[in-house]
N, CA, C and O atoms as a DFTB+ gen file, in Angstrom:
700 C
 N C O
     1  1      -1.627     -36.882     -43.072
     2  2      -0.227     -37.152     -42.762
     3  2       0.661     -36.311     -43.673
     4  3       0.548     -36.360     -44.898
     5  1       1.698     -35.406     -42.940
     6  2       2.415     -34.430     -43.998
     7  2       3.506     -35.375     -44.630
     8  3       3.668     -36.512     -44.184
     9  1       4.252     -34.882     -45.678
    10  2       5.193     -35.778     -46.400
    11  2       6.239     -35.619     -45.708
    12  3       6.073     -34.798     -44.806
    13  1       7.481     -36.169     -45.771
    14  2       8.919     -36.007     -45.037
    15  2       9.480     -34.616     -45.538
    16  3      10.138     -33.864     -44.818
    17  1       9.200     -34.403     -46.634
    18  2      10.211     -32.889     -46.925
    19  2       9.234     -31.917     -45.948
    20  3       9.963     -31.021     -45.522
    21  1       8.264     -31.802     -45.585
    22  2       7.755     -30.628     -45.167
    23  2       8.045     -30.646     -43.314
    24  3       8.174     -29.730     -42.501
    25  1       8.065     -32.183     -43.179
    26  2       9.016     -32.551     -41.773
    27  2      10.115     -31.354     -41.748
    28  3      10.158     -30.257     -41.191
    29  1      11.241     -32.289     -42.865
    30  2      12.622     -31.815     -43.155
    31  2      12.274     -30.170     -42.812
    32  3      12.385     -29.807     -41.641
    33  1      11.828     -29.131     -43.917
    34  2      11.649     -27.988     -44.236
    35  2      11.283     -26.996     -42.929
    36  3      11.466     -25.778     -42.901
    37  1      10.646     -27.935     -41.711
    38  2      10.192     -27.043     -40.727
    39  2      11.252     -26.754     -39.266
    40  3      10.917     -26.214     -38.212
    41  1      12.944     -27.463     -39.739
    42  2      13.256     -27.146     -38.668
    43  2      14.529     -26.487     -39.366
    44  3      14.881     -26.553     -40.544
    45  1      15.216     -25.717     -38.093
    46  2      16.281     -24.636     -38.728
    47  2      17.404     -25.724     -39.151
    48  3      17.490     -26.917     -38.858
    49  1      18.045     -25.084     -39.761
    50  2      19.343     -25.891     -41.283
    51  2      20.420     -25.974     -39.807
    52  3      20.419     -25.280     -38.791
    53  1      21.403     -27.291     -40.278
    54  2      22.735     -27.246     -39.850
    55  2      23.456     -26.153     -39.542
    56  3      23.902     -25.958     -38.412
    57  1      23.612     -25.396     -40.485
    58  2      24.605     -23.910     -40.697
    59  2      25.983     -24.115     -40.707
    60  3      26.559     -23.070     -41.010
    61  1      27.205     -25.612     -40.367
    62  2      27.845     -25.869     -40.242
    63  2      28.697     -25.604     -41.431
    64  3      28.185     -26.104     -42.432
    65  1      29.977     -24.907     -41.707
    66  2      30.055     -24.855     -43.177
    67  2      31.302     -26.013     -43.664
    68  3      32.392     -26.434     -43.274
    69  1      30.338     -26.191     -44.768
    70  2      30.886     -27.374     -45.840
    71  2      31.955     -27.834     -45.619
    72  3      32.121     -27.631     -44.416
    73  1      33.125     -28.518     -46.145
    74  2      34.871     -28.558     -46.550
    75  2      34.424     -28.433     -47.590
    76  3      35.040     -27.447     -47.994
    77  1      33.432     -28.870     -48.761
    78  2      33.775     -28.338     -50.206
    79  2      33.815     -27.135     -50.801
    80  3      34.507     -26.784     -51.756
    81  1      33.063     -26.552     -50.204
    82  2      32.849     -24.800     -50.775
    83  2      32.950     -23.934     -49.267
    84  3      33.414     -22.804     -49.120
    85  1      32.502     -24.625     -48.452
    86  2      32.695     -23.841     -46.964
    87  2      31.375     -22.681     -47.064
    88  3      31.497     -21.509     -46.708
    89  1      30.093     -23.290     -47.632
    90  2      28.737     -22.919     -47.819
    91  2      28.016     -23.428     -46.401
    92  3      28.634     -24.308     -45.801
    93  1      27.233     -23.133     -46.028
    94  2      26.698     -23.599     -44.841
    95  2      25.385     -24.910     -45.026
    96  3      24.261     -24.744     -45.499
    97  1      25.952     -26.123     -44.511
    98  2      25.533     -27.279     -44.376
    99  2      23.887     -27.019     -43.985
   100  3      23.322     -26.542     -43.001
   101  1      23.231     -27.829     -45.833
   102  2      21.629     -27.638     -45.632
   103  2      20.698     -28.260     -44.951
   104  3      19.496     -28.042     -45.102
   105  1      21.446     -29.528     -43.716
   106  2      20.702     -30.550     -43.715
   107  2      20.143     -29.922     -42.281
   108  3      20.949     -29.216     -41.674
   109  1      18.912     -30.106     -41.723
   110  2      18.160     -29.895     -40.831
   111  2      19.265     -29.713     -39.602
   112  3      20.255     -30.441     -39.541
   113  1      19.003     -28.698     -38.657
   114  2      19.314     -28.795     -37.738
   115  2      19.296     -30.199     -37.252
   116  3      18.695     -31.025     -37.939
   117  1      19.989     -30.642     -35.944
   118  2      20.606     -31.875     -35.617
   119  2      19.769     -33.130     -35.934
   120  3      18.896     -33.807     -35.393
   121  1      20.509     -33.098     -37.143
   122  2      19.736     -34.595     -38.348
   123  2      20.574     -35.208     -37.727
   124  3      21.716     -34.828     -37.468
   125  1      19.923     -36.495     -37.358
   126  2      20.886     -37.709     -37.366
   127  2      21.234     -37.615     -35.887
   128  3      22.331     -37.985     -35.468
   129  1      20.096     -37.013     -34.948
   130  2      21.021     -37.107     -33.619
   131  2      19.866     -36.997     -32.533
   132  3      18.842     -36.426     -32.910
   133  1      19.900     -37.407     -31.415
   134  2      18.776     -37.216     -30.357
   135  2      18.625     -35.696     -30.202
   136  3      18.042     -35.369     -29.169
   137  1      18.897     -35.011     -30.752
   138  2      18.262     -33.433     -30.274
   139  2      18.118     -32.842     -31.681
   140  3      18.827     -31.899     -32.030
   141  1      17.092     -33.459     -32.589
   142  2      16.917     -33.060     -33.674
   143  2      16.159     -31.644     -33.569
   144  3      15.525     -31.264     -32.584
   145  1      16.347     -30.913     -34.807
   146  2      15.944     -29.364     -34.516
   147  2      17.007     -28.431     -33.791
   148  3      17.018     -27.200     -33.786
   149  1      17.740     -29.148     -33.289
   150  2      18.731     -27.920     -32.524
   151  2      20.252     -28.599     -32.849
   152  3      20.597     -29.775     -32.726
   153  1      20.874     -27.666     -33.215
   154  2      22.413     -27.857     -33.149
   155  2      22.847     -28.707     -34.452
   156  3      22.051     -28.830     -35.383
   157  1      23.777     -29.128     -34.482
   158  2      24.353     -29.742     -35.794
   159  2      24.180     -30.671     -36.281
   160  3      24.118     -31.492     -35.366
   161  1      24.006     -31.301     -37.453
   162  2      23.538     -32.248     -37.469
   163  2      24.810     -33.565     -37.470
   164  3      25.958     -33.147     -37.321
   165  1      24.665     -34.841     -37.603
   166  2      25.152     -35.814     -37.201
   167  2      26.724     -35.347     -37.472
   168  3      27.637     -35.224     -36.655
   169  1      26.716     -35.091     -39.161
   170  2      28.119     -35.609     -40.100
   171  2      29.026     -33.867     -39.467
   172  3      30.240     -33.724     -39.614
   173  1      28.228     -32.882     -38.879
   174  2      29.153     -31.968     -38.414
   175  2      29.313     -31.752     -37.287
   176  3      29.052     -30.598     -36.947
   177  1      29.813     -32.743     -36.168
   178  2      29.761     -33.017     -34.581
   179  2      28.393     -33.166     -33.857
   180  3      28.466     -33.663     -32.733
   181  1      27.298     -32.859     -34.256
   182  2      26.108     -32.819     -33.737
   183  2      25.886     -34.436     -32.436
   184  3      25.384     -34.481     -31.314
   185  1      26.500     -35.464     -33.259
   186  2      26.453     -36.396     -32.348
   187  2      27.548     -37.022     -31.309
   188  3      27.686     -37.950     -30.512
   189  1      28.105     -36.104     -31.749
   190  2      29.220     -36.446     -30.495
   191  2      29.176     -35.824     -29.453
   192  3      29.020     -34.614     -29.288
   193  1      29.361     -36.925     -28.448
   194  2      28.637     -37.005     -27.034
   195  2      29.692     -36.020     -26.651
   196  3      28.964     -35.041     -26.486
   197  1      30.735     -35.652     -26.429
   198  2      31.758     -34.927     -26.119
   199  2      32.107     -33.868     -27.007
   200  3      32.551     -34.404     -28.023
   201  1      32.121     -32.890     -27.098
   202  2      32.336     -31.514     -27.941
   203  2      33.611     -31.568     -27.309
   204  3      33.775     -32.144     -26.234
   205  1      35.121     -30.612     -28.341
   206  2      36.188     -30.580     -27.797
   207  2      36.194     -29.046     -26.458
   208  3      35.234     -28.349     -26.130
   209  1      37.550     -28.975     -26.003
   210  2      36.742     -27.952     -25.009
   211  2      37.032     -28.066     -23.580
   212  3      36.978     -29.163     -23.023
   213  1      37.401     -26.762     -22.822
   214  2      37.335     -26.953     -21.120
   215  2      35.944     -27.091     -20.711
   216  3      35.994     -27.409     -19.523
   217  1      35.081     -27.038     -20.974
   218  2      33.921     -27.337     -20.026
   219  2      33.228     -28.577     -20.750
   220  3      32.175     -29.049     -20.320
   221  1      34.026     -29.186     -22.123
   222  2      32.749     -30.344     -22.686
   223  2      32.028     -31.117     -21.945
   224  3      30.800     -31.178     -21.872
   225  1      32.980     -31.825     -21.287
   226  2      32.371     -32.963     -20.167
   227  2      31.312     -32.245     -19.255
   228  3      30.817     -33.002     -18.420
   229  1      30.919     -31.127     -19.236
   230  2      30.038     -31.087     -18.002
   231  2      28.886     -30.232     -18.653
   232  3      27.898     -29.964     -17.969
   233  1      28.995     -29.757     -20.072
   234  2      27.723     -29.120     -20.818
   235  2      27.222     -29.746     -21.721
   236  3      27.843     -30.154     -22.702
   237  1      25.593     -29.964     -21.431
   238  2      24.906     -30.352     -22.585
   239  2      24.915     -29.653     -24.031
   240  3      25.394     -28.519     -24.039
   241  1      24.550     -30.057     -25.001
   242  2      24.684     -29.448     -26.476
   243  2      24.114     -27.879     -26.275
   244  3      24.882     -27.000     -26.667
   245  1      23.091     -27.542     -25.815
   246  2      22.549     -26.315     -25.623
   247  2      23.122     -25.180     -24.811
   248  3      22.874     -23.995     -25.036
   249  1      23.826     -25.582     -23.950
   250  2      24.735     -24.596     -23.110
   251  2      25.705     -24.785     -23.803
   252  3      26.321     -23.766     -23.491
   253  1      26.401     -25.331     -24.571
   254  2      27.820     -25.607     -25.486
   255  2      27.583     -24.219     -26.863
   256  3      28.155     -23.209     -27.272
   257  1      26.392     -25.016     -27.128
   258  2      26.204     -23.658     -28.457
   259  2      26.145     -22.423     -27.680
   260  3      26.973     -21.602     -28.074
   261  1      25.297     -21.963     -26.525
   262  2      25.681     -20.756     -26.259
   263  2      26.475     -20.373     -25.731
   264  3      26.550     -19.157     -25.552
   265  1      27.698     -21.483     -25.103
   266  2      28.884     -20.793     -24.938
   267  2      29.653     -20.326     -26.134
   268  3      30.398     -19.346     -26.103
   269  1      29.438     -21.076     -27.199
   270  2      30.053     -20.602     -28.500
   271  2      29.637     -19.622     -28.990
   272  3      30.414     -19.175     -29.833
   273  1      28.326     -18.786     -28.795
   274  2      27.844     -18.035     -29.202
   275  2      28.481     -16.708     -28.468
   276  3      28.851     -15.648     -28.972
   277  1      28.478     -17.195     -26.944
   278  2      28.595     -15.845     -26.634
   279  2      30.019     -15.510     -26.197
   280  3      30.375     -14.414     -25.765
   281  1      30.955     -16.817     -26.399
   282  2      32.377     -16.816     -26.682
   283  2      32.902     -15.580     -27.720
   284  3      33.927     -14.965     -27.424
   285  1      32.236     -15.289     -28.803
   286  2      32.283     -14.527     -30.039
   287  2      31.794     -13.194     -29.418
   288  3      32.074     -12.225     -30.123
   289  1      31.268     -12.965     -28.509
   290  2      30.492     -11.806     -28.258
   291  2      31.630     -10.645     -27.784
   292  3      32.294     -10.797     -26.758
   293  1      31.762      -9.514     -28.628
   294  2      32.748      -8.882     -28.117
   295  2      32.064      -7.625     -26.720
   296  3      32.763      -6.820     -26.105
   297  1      30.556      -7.833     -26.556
   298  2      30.443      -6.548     -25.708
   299  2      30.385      -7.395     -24.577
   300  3      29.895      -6.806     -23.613
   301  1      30.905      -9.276     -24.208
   302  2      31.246      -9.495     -22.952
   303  2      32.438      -9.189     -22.269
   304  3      32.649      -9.558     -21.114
   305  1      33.544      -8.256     -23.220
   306  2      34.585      -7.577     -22.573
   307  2      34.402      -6.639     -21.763
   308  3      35.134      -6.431     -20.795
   309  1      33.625      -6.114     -21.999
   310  2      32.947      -4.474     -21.542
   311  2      32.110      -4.800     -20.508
   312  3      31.152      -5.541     -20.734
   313  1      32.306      -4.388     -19.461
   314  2      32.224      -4.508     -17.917
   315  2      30.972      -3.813     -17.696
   316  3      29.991      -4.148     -17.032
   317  1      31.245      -2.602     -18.503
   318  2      30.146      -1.417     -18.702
   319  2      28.106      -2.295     -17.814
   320  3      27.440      -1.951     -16.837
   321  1      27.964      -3.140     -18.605
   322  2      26.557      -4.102     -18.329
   323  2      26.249      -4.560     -17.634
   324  3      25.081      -4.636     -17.255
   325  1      27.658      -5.298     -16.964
   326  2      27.572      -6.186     -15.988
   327  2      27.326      -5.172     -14.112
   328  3      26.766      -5.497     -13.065
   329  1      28.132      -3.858     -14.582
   330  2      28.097      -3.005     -13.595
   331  2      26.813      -2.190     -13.495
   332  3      26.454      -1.645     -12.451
   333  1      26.167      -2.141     -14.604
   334  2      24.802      -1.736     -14.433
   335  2      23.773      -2.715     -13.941
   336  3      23.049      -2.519     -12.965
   337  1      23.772      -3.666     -14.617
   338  2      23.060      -4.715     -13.875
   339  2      23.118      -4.774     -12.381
   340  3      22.249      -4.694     -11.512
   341  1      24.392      -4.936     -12.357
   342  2      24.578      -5.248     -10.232
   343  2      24.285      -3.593      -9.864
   344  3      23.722      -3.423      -8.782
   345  1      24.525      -2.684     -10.446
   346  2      24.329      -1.644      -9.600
   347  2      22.366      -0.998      -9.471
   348  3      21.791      -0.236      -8.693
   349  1      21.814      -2.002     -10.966
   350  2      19.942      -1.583     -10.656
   351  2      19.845      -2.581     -10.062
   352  3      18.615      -2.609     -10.099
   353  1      20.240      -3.935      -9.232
   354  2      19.954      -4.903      -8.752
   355  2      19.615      -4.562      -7.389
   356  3      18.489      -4.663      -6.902
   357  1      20.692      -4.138      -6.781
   358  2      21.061      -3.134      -5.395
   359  2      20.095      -1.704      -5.332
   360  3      19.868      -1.111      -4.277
   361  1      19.633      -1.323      -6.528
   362  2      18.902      -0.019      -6.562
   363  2      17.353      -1.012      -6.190
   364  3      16.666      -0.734      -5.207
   365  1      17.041      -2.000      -7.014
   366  2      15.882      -2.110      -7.229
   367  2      15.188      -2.647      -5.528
   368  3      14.158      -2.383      -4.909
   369  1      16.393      -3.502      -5.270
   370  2      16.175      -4.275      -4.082
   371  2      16.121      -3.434      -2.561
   372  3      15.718      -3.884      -1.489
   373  1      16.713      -1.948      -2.878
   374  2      16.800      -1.009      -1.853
   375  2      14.945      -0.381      -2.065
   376  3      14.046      -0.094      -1.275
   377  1      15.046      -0.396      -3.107
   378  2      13.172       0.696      -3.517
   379  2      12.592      -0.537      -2.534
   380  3      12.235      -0.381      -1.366
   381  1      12.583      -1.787      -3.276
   382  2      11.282      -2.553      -2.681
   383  2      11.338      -2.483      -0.920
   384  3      10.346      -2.579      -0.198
   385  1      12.606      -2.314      -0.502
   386  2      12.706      -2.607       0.895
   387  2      12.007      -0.886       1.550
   388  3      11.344      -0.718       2.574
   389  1      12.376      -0.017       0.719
   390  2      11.744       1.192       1.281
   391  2      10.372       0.727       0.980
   392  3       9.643       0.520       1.950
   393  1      10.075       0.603       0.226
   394  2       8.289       0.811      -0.429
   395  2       8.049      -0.360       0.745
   396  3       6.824      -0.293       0.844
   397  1       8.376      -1.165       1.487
   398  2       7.953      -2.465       2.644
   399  2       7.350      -3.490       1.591
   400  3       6.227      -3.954       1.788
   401  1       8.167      -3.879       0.362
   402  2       7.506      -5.325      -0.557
   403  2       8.603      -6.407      -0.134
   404  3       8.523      -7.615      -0.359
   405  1       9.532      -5.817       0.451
   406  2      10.526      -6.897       0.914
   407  2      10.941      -6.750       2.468
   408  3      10.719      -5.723       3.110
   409  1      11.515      -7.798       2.948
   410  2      11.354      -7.318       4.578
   411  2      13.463      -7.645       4.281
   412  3      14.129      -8.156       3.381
   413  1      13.706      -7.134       5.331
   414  2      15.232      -7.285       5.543
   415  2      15.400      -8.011       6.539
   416  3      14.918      -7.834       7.657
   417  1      16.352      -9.191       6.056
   418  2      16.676      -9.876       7.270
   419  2      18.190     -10.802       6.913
   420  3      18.703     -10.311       5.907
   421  1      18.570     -11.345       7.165
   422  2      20.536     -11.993       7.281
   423  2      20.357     -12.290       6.092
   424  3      21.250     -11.738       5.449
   425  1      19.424     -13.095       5.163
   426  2      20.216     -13.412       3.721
   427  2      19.897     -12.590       2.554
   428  3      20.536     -12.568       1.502
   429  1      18.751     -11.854       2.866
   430  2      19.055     -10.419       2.092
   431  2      20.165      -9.387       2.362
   432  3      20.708      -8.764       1.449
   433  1      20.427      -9.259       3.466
   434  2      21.839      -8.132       3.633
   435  2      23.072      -9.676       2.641
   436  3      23.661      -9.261       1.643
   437  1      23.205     -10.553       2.856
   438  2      24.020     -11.241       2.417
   439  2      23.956     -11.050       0.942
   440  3      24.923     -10.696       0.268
   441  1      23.071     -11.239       0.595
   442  2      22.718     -10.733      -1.103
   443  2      23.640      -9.727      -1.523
   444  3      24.626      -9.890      -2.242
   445  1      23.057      -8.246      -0.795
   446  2      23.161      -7.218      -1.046
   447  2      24.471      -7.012      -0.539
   448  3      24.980      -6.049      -1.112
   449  1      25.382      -7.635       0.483
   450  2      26.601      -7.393       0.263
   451  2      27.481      -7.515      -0.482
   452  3      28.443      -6.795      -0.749
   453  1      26.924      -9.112      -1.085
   454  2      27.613      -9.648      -2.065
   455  2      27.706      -8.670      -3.413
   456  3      28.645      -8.134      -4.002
   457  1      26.320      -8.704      -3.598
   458  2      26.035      -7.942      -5.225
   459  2      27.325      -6.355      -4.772
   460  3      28.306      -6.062      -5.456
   461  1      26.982      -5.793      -3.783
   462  2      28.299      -4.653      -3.479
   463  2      29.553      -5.019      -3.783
   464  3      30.407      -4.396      -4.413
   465  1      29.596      -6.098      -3.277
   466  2      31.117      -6.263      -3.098
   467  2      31.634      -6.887      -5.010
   468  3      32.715      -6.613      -5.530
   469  1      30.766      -7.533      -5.531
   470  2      31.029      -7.870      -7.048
   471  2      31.147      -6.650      -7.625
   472  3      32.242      -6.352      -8.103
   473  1      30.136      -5.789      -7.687
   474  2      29.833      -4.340      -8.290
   475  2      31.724      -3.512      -8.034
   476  3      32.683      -3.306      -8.778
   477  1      31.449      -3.306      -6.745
   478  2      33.446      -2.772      -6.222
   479  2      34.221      -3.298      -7.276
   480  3      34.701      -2.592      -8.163
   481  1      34.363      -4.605      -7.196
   482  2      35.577      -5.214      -7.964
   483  2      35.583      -5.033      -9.252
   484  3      36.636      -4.910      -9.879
   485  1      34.195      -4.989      -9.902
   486  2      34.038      -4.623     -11.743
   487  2      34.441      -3.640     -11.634
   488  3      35.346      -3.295     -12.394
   489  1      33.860      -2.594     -10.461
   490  2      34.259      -1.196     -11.049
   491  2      36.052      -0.419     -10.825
   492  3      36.717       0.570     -11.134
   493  1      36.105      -1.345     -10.286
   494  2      37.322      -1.098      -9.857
   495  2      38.437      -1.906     -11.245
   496  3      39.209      -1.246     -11.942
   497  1      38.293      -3.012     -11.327
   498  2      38.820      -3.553     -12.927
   499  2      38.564      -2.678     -14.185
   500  3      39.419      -2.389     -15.023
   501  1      37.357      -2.326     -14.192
   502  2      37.309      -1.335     -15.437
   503  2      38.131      -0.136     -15.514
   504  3      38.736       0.361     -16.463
   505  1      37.989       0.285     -14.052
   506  2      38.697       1.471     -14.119
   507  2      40.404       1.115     -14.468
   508  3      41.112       1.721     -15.273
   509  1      40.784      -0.024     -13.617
   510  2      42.260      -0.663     -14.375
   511  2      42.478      -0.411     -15.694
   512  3      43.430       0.202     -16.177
   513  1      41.568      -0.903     -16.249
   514  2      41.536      -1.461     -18.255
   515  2      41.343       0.198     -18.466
   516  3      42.204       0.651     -19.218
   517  1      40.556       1.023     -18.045
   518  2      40.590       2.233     -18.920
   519  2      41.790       2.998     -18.759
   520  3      42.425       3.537     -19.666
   521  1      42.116       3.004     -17.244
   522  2      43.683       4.012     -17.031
   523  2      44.784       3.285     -17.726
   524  3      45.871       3.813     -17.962
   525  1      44.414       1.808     -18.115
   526  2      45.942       1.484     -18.283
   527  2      47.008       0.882     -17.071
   528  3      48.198       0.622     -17.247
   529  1      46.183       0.727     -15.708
   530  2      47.174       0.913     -15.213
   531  2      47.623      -1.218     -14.816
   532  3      48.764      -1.473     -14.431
   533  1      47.102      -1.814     -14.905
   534  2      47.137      -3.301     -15.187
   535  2      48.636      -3.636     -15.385
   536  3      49.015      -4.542     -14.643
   537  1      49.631      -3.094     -16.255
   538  2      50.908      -3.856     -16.672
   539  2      51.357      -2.623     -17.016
   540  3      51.768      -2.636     -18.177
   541  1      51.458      -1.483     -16.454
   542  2      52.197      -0.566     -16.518
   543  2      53.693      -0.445     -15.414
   544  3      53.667      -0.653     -14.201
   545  1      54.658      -0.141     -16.054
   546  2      55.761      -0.157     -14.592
   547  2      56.662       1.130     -15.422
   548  3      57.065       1.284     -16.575
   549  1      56.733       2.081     -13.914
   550  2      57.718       3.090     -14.144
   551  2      59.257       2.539     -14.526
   552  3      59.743       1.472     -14.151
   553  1      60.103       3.892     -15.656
   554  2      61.266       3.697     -15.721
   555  2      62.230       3.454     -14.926
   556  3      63.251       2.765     -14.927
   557  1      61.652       4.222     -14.185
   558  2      62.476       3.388     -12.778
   559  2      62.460       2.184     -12.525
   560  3      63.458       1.584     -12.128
   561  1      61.248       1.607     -12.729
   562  2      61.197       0.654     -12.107
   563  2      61.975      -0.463     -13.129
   564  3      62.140      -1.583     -12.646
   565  1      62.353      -0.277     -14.198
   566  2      62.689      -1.142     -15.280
   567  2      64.237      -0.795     -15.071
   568  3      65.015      -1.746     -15.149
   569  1      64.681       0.288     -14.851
   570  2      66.239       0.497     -14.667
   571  2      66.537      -0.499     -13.258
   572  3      67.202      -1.530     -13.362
   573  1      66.222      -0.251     -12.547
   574  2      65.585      -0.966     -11.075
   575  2      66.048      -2.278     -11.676
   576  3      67.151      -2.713     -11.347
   577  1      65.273      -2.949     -12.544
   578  2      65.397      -3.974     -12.909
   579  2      66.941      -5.239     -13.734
   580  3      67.417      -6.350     -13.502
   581  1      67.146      -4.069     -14.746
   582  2      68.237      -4.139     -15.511
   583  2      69.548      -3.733     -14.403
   584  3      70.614      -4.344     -14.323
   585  1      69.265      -2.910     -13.847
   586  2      70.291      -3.143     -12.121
   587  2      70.988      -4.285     -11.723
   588  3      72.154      -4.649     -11.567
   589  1      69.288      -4.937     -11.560
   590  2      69.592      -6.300     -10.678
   591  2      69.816      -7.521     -11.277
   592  3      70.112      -8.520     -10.621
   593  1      69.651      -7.512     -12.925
   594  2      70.347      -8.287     -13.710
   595  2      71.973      -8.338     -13.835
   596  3      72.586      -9.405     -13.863
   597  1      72.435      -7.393     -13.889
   598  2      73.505      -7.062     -14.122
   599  2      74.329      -7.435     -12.592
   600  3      75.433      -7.935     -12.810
   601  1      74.115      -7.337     -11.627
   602  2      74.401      -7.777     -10.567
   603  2      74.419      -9.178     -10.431
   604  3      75.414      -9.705      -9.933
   605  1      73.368      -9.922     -10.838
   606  2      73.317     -11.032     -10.768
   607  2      74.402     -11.477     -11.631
   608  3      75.244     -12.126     -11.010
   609  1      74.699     -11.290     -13.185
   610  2      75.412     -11.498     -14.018
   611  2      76.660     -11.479     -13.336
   612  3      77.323     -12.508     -13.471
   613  1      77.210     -10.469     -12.555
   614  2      78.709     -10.220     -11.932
   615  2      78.675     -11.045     -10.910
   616  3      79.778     -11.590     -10.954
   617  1      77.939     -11.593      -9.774
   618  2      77.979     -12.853      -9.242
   619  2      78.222     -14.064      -9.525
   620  3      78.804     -14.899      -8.832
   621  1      77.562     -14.221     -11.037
   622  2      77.260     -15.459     -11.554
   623  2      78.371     -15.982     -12.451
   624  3      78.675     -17.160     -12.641
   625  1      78.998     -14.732     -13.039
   626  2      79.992     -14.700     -14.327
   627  2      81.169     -14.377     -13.429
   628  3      81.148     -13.812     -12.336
   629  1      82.414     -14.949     -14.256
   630  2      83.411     -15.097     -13.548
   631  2      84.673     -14.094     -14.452
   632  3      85.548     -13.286     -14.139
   633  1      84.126     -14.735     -15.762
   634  2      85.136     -13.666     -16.922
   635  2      84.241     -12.047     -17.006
   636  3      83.077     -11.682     -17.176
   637  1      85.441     -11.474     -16.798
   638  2      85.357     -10.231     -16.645
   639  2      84.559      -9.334     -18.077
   640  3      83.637      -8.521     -18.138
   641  1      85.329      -9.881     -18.954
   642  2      85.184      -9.517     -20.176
   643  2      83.402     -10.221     -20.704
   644  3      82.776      -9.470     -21.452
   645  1      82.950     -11.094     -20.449
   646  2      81.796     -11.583     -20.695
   647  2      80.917     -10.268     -19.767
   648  3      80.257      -9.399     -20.337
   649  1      81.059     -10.348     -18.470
   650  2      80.436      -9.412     -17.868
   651  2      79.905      -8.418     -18.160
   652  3      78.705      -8.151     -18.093
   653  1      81.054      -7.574     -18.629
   654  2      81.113      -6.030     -19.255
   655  2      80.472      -6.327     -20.673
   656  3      79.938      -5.330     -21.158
   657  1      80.388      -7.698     -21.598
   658  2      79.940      -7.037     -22.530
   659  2      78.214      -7.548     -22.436
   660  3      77.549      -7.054     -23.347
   661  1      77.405      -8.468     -21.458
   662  2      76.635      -8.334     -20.978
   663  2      75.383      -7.392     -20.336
   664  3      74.157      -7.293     -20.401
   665  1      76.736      -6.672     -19.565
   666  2      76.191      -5.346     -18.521
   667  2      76.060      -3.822     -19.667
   668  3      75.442      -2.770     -19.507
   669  1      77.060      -4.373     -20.967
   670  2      77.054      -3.508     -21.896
   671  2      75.451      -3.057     -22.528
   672  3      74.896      -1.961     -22.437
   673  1      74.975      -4.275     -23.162
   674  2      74.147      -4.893     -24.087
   675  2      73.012      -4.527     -22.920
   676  3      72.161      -3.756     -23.361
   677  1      72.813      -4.910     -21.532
   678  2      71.761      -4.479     -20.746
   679  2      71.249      -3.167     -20.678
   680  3      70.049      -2.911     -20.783
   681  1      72.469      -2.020     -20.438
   682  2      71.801      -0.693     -20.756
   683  2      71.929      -0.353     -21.759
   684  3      71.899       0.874     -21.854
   685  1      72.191      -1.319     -23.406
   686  2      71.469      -0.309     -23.901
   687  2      70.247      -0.999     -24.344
   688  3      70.439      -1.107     -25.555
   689  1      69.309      -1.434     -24.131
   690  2      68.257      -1.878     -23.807
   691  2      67.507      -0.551     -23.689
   692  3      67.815       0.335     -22.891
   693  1      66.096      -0.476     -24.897
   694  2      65.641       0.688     -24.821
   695  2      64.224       0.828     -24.538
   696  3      63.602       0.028     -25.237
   697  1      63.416       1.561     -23.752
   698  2      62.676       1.272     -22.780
   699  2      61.847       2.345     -22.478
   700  3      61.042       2.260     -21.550
């Protein structure tokens, strides 16, 4: 029969860090909780049935940590992976259908439209995020704008003098 510390010693640490030093909490992964060995232990949320959060209510502790994990992940910005993936998915699934390991029929083309039609839209968003072009608007289009403020203002405003120094203050608005 092994002793309790060598229990203790064989599963990964809390990692939660402290309030006293803000050192990372030594006590066994989830001590003090029905999923001992994984996740936090009792005294650092580990047992609370509800994690705070838009999806708490509907993820167990294990999909929670890896949403936190991969919440932090900065190469899930980058489209770059996701477009390779769907685009060897569509490659791989076209070979097997040539080589005859797959037969084609309505919910494979459904697949394969789909995976197309996701693939389009990444690649088409990335290309947004790289040109810039997402929240870009011509000068025109902003004079355009300050136009139709100022119009509105002379509808809306009755003193003349408020108007003008309004319509003043609008162009010079720098842009």
């Amino acid at each position: 029969m092994s002793n309790n510390n060598e229990f203790v010693k064989s599963y990964p640490i809390c990692g939660a860090k402290t309030k006293k030093d803000g050192t990372p909490c030594q006590r066994p992964a989830g001590w003090g909780t029905d999923h001992p060995g994984v996740g936090k232990c009792k005294l650092h949320g580990g047992a609370s049935p509800i994690k705070h959060g838009l999806y708490s209510k509907y993820t167990d502790h294990r999909l929670a940590e890896m949403i936190d994990k991969l919440s932090d992940d900065e190469e899930l910005l980058d489209l770059r992976k996701t477009i390779a993936l769907q685009q060897s998915l569509i490659l791989s699934i076209l070979e097997r259908l040539d080589n005859n390991e797959l037969e084609f029929n309505q919910s494979l083309a459904k697949t394969l439209n789909s995976l197309a039609d996701k693939l389009g839209r990444n690649v088409e968003r990335r290309h947004k995020v790289e040109v810039g072009q997402k929240y870009v608007l011509e000068i025109r289009e902003i004079q355009n704008i300050v136009n139709q403020v100022v119009m509105i203002v002379k509808d809306e405003i009755e003193e003349p003098k408020v108007i003008k120094k309004i319509a003043g203050k609008l162009k010079e608005v720098k842009y």
